[in-house]
N, C-alpha and C positions, 0 to 999 in steps of 0.2 A: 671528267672529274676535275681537270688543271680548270677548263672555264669555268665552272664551278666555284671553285675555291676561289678563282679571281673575283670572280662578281660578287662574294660573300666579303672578300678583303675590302672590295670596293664600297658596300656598304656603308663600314665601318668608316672610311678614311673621306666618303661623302658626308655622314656625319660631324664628323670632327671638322673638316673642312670649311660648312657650312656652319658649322657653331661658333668657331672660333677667325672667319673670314681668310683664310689660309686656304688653298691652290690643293694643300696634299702631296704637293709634289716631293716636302722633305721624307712623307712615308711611305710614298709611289718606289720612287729612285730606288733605294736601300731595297727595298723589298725586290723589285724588278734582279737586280745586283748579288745578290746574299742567295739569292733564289737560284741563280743560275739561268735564268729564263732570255736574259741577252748578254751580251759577250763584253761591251763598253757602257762608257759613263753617256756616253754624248747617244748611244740607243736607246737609254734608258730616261733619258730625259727625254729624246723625239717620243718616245713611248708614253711615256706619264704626261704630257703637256697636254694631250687628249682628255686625259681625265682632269687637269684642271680645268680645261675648259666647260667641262660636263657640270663639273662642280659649280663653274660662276654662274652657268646657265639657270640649272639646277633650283642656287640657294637664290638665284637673285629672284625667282618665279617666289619661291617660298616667301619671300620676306617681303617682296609685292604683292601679294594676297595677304599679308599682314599692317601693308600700310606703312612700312619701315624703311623703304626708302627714301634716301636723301638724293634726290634729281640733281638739284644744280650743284651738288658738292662734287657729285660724282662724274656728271656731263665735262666739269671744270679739270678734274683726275684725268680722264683719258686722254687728251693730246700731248700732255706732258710724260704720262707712263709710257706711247708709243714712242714720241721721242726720245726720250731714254733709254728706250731699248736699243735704240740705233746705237744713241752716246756710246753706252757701253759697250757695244760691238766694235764700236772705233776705235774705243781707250785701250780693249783687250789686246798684251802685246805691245803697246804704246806706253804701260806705265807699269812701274815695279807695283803688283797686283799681291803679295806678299803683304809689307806692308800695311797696304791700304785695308788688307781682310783683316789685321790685328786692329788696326786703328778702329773700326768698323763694327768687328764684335768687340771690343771691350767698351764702345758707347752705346753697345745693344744694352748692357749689365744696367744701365740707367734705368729704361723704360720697363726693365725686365723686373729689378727690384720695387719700381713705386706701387707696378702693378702686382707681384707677388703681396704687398702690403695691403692688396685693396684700393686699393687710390687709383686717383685719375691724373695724369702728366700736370693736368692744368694744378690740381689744389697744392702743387709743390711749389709754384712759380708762378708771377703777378699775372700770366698770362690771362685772357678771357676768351672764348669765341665770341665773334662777331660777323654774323652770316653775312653781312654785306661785304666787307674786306675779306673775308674767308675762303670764298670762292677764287681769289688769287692766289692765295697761300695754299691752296690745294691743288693750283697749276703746280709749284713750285713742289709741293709731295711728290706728284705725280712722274716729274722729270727723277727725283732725285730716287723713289721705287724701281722707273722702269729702267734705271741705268744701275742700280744694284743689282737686280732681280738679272739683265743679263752680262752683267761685270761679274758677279760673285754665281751666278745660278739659283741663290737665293728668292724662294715668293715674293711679291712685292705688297702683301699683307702684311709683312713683317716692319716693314717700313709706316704704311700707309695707317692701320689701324692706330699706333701710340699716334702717330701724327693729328690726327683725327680728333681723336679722344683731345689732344692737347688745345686745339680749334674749340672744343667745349661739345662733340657732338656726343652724343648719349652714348654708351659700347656698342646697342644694338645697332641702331643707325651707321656705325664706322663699321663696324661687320659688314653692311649692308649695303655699303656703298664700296667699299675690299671687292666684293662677291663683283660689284657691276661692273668694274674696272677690268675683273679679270677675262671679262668677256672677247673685247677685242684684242686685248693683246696676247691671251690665249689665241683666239684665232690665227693672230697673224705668227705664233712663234709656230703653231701646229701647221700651218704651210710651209711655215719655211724647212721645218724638219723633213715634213714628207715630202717635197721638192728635193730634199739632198740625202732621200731611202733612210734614213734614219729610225722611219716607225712604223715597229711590228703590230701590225694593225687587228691580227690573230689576238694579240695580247692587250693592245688599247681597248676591241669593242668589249670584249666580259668586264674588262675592269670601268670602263666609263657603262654599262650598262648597271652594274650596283651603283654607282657614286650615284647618278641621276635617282635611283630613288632612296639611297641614306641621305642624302644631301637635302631633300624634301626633311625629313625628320630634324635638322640641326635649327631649322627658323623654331618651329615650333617649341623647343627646348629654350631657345634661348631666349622668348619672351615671356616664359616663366620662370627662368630663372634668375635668382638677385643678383644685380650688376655688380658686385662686387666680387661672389663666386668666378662670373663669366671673366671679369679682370684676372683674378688669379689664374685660372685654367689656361686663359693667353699666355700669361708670364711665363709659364710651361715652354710654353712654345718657344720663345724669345730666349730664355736662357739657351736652350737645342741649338739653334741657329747662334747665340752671341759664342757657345764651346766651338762647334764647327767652325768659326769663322776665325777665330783664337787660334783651334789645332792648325789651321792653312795658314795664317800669318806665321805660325812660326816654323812652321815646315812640317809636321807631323801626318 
């Protein structure tokens, strides 16, 4: 029955996941946690990191049978998010992390509001995309994602998608290139986890067995659905992560 229920949760959060180019891991965690099902935070993340990775696998199959991938946006994201995931392993411990989470979610409230508005980062500010310079500005996401993502624990969709959108790329396409990103560096955090016994692997495969086919369902939704919806539905997301990241900066 418990795998069960997982693989049904899992659905669900492959869904949302893929919809909205978000890992899932902020409703992996809490679920895994509230549940009782592992005893720490840091098992519950080796634990859930499987399912994002199912997720990027997943949504990025979905949205390449739809044609909605951005290649070189996303090719240019992955060295940068890998290294950053180091960064941030380095910083961890090395810098008052306090701080830096309030600083961190109260400029989430930016990206969070234009998109609750409808809008796109770019029609607030002179900015334009320009795919030719873009693809370095997307190195530069990619660092500054995969060094939040494991400084704060935070997805690094959170980061990468407004960023995206601000580049001028369409929501789908930034969902879509989120999703591709997350592939290797999900990979490489889900070794490292299960290299250090961290993940209940009992409890990763039901739940990465539903997200692999919710996650299928989120392309499909979200090229019917109006980009402006799809914008709001993110901001959702962003506000979540900009509170969390407020509650930890100020110690709560």
């Amino acid at each position: 029955m418990l795998y069960a229920l997982l693989g049904l949760a899992g659905i669900g959060i492959g869904l949302l996941g893929s919809l909205l180019g978000i890992g899932g891991g902020i409703f992996m965690v809490p679920l895994l946690l509230l549940s009782g099902l592992v005893a720490t935070a840091q098992e519950a993340t080796g634990t859930s990191i499987v399912g994002v990775l199912a997720t990027g696998i997943s949504g990025s199959i979905g949205y390449f049978l739809r044609r909605k991938n951005p290649w070189r946006i996303s090719l240019a994201l992955v060295p940068g998010a890998l290294g950053g995931s180091y960064l941030g392993a380095f910083l961890t411990g090395r810098i008052s992390s306090g701080a830096l989470a309030l600083a961190f979610g109260l400029f989430l409230l930016y990206p969070a509001t234009v998109l609750l508005l409808g809008k796109e980062p770019k029609e607030l500010v002179k900015a334009r995309g320009h795919r030719g310079h873009s693809v370095w500005l997307a190195s530069l996401v990619g660092v500054l994602a995969g060094t939040a993502n494991s400084l704060f624990g935070i997805g690094g969709g959170v980061i990468m998608v407004p960023a995206l959108l601000w580049l001028g790329l369409p929501m789908v396409e930034a969902v879509a290139a989120s999703l591709l990103v997350m592939v290797p560096t999900a990979a490489l955090s889900t070794s490292l986890h299960a290299l250090a016994g961290r993940t209940h692997w009992d409890l990763a495969l039901p739940l990465s067995a539903g997200i692999l086919i919710g996650a299928q369902a989120g392309p499909a939704i979200a090229v019917r659905l109006p980009q402006r919806t799809l914008r709001r539905l993110f901001s959702l997301v962003l506000f979540y992560s900009a509170a969390n990241m407020i509650r930890r900066g100020l110690g709560y």
